[in-house]
C-alpha positions as CSV (number, residue, x, y, z in Angstrom):
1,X,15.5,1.2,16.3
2,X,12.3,-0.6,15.9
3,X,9.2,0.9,15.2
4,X,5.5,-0.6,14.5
5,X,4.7,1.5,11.0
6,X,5.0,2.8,8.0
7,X,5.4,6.7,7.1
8,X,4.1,7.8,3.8
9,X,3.0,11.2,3.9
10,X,5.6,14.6,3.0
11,X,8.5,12.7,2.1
12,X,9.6,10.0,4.3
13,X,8.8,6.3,5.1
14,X,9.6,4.7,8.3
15,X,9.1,0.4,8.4
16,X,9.9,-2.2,10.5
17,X,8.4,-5.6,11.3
18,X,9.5,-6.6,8.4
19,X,12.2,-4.4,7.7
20,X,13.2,-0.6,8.8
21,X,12.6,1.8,5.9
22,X,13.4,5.6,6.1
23,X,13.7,8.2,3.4
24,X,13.4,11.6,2.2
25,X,13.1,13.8,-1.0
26,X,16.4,14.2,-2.9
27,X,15.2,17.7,-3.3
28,X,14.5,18.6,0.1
29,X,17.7,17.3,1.1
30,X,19.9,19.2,-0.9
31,X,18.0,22.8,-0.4
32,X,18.4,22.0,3.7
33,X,22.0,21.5,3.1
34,X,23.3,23.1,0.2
35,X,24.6,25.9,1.8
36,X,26.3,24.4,4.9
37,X,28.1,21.9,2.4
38,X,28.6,24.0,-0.8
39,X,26.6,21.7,-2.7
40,X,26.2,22.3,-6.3
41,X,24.0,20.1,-8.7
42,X,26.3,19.3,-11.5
43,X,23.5,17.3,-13.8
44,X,20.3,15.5,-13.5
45,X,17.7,17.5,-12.1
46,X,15.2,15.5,-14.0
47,X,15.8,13.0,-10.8
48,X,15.5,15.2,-8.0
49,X,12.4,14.1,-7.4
50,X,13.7,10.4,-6.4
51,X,13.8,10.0,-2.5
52,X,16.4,8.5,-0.2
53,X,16.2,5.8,1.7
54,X,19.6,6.2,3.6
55,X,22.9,7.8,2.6
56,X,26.3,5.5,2.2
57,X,30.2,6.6,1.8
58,X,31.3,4.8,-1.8
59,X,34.7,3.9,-2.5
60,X,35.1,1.3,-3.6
61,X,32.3,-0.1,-6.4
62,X,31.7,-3.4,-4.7
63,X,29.5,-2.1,-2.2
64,X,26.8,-1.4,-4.7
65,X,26.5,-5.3,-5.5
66,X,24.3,-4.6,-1.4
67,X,22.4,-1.9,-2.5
68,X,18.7,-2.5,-3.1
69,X,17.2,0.6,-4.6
70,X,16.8,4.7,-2.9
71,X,20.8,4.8,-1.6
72,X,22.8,8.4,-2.2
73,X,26.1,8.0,-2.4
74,X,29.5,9.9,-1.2
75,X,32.5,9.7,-2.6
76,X,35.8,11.2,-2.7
77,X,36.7,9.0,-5.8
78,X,40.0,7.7,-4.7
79,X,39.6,4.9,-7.7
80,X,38.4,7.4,-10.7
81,X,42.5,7.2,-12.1
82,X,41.0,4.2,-13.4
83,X,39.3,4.2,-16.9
84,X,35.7,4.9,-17.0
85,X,35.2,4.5,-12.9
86,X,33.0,7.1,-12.3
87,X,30.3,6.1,-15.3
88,X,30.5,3.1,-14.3
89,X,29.5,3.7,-10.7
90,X,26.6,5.8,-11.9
91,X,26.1,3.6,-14.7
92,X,25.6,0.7,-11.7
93,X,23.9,3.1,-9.2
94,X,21.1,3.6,-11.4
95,X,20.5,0.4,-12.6
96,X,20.1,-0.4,-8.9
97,X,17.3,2.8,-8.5
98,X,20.0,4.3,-6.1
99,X,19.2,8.1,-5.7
100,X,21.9,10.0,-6.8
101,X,26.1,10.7,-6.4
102,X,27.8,13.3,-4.2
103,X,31.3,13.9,-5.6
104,X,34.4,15.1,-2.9
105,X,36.2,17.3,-5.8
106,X,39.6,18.6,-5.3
107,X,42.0,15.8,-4.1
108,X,41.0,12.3,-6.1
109,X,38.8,13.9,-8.1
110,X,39.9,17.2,-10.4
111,X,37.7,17.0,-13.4
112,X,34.0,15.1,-13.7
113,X,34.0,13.8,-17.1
114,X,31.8,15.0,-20.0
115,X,30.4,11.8,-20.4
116,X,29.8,11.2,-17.2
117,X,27.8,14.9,-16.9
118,X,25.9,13.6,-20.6
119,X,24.9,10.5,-19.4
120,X,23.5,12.0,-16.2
121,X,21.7,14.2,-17.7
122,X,20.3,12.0,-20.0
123,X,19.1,10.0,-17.3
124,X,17.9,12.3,-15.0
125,X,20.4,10.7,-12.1
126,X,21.5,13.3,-9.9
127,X,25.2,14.4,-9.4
128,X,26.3,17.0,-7.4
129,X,29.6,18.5,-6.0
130,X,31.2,20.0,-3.4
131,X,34.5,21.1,-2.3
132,X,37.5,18.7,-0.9
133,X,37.7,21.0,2.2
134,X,33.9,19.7,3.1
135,X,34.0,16.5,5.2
136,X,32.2,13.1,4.0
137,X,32.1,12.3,6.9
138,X,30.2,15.2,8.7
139,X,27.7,15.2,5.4
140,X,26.7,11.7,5.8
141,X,26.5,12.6,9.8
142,X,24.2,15.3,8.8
143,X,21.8,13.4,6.0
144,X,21.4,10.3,8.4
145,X,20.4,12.7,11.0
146,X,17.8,14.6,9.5
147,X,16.0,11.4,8.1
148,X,16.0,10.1,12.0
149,X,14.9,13.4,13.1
150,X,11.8,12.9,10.5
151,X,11.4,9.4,11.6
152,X,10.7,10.1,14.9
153,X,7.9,12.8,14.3
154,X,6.6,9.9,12.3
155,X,6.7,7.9,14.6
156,X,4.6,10.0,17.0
157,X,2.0,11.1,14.2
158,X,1.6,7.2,13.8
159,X,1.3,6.3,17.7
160,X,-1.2,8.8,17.8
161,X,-3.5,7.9,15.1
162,X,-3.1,4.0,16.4
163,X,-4.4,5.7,19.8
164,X,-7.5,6.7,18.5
165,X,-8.1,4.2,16.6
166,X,-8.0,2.0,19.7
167,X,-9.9,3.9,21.3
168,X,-8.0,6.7,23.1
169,X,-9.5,9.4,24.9
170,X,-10.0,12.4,22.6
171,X,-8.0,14.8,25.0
172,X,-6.5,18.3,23.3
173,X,-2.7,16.7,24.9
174,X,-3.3,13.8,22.4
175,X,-4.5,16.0,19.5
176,X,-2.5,19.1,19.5
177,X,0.8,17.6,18.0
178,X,-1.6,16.3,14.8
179,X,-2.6,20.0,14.6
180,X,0.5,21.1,12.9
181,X,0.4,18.9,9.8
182,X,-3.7,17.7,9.8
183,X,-6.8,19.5,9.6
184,X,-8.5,17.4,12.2
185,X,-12.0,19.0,12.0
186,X,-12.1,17.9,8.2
187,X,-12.4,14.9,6.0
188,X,-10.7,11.5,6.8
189,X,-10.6,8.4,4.3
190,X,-8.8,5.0,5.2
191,X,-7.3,2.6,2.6
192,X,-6.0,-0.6,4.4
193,X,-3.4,-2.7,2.4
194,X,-3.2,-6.5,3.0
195,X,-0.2,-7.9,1.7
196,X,1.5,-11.6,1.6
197,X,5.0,-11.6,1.1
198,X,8.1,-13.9,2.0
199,X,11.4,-13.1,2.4
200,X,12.1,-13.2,-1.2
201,X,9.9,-10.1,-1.6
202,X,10.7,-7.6,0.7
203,X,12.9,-5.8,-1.6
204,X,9.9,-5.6,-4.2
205,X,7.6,-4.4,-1.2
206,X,10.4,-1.8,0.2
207,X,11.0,-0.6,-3.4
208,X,6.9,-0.6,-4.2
209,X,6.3,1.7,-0.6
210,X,9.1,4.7,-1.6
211,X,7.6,4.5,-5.0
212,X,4.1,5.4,-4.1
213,X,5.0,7.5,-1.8
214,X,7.2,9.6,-4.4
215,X,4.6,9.2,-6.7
216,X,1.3,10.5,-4.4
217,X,3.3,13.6,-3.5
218,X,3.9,14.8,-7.0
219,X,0.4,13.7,-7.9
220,X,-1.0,15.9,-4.8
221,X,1.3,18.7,-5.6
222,X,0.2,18.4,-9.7
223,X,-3.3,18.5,-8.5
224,X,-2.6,21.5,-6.1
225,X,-4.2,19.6,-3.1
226,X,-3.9,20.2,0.7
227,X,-4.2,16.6,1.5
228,X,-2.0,15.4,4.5
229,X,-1.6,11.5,4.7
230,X,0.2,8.2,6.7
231,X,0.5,5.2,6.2
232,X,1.5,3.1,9.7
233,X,0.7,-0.3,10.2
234,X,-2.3,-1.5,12.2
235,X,-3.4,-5.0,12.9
236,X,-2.5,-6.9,9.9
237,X,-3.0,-3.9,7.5
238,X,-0.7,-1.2,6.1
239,X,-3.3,1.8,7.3
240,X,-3.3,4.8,4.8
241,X,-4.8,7.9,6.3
242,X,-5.6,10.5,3.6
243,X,-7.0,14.2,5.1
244,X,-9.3,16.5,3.9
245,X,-9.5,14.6,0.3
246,X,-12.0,15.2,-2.4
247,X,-13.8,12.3,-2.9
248,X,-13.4,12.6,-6.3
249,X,-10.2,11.5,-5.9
250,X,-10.9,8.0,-4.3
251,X,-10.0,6.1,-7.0
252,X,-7.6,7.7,-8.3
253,X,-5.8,6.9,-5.2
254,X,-6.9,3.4,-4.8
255,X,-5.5,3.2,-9.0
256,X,-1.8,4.4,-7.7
257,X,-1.8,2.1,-4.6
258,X,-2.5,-1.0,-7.0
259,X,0.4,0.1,-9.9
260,X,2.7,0.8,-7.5
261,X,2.1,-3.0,-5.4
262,X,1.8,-4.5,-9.1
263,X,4.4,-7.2,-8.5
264,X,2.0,-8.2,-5.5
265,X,-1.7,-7.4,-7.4
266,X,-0.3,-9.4,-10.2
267,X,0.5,-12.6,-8.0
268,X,-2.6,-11.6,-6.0
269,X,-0.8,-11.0,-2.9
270,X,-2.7,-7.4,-2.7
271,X,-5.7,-6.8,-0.9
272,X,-7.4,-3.3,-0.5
273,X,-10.0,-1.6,1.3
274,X,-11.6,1.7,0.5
275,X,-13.3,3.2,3.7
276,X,-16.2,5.3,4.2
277,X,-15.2,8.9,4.4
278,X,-15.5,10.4,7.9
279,X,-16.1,13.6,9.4
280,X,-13.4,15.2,12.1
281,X,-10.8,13.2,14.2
282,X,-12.9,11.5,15.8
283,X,-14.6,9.5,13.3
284,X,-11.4,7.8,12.1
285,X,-11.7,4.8,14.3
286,X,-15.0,4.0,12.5
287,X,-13.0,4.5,9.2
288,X,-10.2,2.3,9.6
289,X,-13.1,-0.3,10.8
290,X,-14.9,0.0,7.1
291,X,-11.5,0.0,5.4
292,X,-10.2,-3.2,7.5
293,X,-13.7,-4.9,6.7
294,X,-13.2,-4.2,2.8
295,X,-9.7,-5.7,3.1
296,X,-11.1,-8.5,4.6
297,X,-13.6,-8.9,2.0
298,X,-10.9,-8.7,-0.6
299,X,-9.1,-11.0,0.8
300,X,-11.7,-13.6,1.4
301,X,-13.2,-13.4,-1.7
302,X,-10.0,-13.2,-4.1
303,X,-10.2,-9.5,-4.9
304,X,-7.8,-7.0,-5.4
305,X,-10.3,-4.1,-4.1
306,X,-13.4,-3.6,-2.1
307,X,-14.9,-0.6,-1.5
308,X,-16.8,-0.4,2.1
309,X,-19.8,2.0,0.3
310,X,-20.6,-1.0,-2.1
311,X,-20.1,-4.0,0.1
312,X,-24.3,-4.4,0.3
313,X,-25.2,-6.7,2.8
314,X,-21.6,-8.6,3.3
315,X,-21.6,-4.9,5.6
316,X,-23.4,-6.8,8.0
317,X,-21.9,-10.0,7.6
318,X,-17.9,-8.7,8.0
319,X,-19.0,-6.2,11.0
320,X,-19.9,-10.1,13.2
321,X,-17.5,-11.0,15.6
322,X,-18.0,-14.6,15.9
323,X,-17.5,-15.8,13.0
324,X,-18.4,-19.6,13.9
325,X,-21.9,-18.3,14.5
326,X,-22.1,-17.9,10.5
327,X,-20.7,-20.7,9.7
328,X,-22.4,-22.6,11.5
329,X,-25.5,-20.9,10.2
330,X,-24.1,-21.4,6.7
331,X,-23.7,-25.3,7.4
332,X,-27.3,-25.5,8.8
333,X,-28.7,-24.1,5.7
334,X,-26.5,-25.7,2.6
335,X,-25.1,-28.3,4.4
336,X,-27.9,-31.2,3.1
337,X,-27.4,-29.8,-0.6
338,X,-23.6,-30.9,0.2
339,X,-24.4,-33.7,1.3
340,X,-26.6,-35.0,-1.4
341,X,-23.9,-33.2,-4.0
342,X,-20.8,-35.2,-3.0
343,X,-23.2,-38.5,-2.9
344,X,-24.5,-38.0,-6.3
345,X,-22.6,-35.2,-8.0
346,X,-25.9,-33.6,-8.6
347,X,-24.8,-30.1,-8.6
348,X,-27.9,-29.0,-6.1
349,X,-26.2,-26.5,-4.6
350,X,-24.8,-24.4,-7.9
351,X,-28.8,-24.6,-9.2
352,X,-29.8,-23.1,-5.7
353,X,-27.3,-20.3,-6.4
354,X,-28.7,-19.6,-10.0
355,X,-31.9,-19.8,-8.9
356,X,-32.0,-17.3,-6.6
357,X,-29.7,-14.9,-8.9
358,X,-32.3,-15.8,-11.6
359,X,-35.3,-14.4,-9.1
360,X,-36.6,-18.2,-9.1
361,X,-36.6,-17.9,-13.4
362,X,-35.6,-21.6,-14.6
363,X,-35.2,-20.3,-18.0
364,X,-32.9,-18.2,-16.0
365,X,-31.3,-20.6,-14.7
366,X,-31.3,-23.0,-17.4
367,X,-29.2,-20.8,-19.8
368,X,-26.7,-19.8,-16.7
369,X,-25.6,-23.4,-16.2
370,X,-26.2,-24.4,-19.7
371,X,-28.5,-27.1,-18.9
372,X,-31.8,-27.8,-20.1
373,X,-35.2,-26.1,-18.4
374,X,-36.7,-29.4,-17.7
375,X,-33.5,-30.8,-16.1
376,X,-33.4,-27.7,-13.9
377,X,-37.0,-28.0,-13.0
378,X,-36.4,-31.7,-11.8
379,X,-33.5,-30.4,-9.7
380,X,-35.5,-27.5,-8.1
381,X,-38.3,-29.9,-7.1
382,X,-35.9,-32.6,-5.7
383,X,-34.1,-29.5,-3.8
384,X,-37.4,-28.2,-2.5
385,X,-37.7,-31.8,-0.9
386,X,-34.6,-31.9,0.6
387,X,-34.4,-28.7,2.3
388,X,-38.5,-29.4,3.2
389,X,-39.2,-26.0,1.6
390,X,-41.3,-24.5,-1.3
391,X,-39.1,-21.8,-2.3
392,X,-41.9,-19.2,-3.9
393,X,-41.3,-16.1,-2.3
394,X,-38.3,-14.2,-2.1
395,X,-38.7,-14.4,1.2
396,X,-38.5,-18.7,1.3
397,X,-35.1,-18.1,-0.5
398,X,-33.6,-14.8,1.5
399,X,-32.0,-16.9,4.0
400,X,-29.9,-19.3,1.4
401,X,-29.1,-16.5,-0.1
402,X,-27.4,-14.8,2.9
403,X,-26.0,-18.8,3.2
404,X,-24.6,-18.3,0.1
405,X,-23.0,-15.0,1.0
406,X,-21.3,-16.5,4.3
407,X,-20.0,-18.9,1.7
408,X,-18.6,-16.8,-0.5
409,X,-16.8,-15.2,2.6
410,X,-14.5,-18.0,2.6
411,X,-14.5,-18.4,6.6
């Protein structure tokens, strides 16, 4: 199966390019399926909240050496004769932020341990049980089926927002399967998420994607909001569609997308976007444009978040197409203070800089760049020279200061 995004809304998560990702509440799992299996939750319904990313058949411990984080396990527990078996497989499970244990009782396994129910509990790591007469087998079948069943709704809901976003005709055949789960005459915000990551990561990044997800839905549900979101990938961004949110709540969501990538903030491998917030379906392709140009920003300019509403004038200068056009404009204009610079490491160009922060104020500028007024006088004069103007108005300096701004883009 190979699918272009990443599902982040309810309680699954569907990624490929650089990986395939699927998952689903522990809790919604076992109320679908209690019944038809005889499920019982033995102990740790602290950690019914984790979420699954697929569901395995356990046997024989050395398996869990491949799992990397969000596995539930079956087993019939043909090894638990052995001391201390069972607490150690949960004991390793959880280490591993695997999901929970399902334990086949009644052939292999008679009795669960006291300890192993204590430690558990303790833990909040889920164990449940159901009857030898229930087949392994036909639960796994069951579990895998219902997170592909999810996945491919996904799927859709994600095709369809790329659709629009591209451009798509707004027909009511495109929009109708949307109508189920979004309140497309309401509110739409964008957050795009640039990451850089290697091979060596993708276990962080897989692991950092179920845990926000886990962690926005008990957010939404402790706030008691109505706010339907995805997350699909788009471009070169992971697109996070949030509906029908009170803005008040912007940050707060931009705070849990940056704790939960904090192994990739902290190397500054995260950038992120904040779009404006739209109006109805139809306005979404203009916010995944704002988000995408506050990405970009971020990303240009070394920072971990942008937010489109307080870009200022750098609104302008993302929204160009050509980007050699600026550049080259950039070049015209600060190109001879280069020039002169790396010939006589006079330092032209950072006194241009703080002389236009400083509104033209060399006291200003002297006590930004630690140097004395007269020295920065003689460099103004000698700049006004070179560039064959006088600098007085605001209006002399405007267009070194949008210079300075391509700059600082990083083209």
């Amino acid at each position: 199966m190979y699918c272009q995004y990443i599902k982040f809304t309810d309680v699954l998560i569907t990624r490929t390019q650089k990986g395939l990702l699927m998952a689903i509440r522990l809790d919604e799992l076992f109320d679908k399926t209690k019944r038809t299996f005889e499920l019982k939750l033995i102990a740790g319904k602290g950690g019914l909240n984790h979420i699954v990313g697929w569901v395995h058949l356990l046997e024989d411990e050395i398996i869990l050496n491949r799992f990397g984080g969000q596995e539930l396990a079956v087993t019939t527990g043909m090894k638990s004769q052995e001391p201390d078996w069972l607490l150690h497989v949960v004991t390793s499970m959880k280490k591993r932020d695997c999901s929970g244990l399902i334990l086949n009782t009644g052939m292999y396994l008679k009795n669960i341990p006291q300890s192993v129910i204590d430690w558990c509990n303790q833990n909040d790591f889920p164990l449940f049980a159901m009857p030898w007469e229930i087949s392994c087998t036909q639960l796994v079948q069951e579990f895998c089926t219902i997170i592909m069943k999810r996945a491919q709704k996904e799927r859709e809901y994600g095709d369809i927002f790329q659709s629009i976003i591209q451009g798509a005709p707004l027909n009511p055949e495109l929009l109708a399967p949307l109508k189920n789960r979004f309140r497309t005459d309401s509110t739409f915000q964008v957050f795009c998420i640039r990451i850089r990551f290697g091979v060596e990561d993708t276990t962080a990044f897989r692991q950092a994607i179920l845990h926000l997800e886990n962690h926005l839905t008990l957010w939404q549900k402790s706030k008691r909001l109505q706010s339907p979101y995805l997350l699909f990938e788009m471009d070169d961004c992971y697109t996070l569609v949030i509906n029908h949110l009170p803005l008040a709540y912007t940050q707060e969501i931009a705070d849990q997308i940056l704790d939960q990538f904090s192994y990739f903030s902290r190397r500054n491998m995260l950038s992120l976007g904040i779009g404006s917030q739209v109006n109805g379906i139809a306005s979404v392709k203009s916010a995944f444009s704002s988000a995408r140009m506050a990405a970009q920003m971020a990303y240009q300019t070394d920072k971990k978040i942008i937010d489109f509403q307080q870009m200022g004038f750098f609104k302008i200068l993302f929204a160009a197409d050509d980007t050699t056009i600026l550049k080259s404009y950039e070049q015209q204009l600060l190109g001879p203070l280069e020039e002169h610079d790396q010939h006589h490491h006079s330092q032209y160009l950072e006194t241009l800089r703080s002389y236009i922060e400083n509104d033209r104020s060399l006291m200003g500028v002297a006590e930004s760049t630690f140097t004395h007024r007269n020295t920065v006088n003689y460099r103004i004069q000698n700049i006004k020279k070179i560039l064959n103007n006088p600098l007085k108005t605001a209006q002399d300096l405007f267009p070194y200061q949008v210079a300075f701004y391509i700059r600082d883009m990083k083209l």
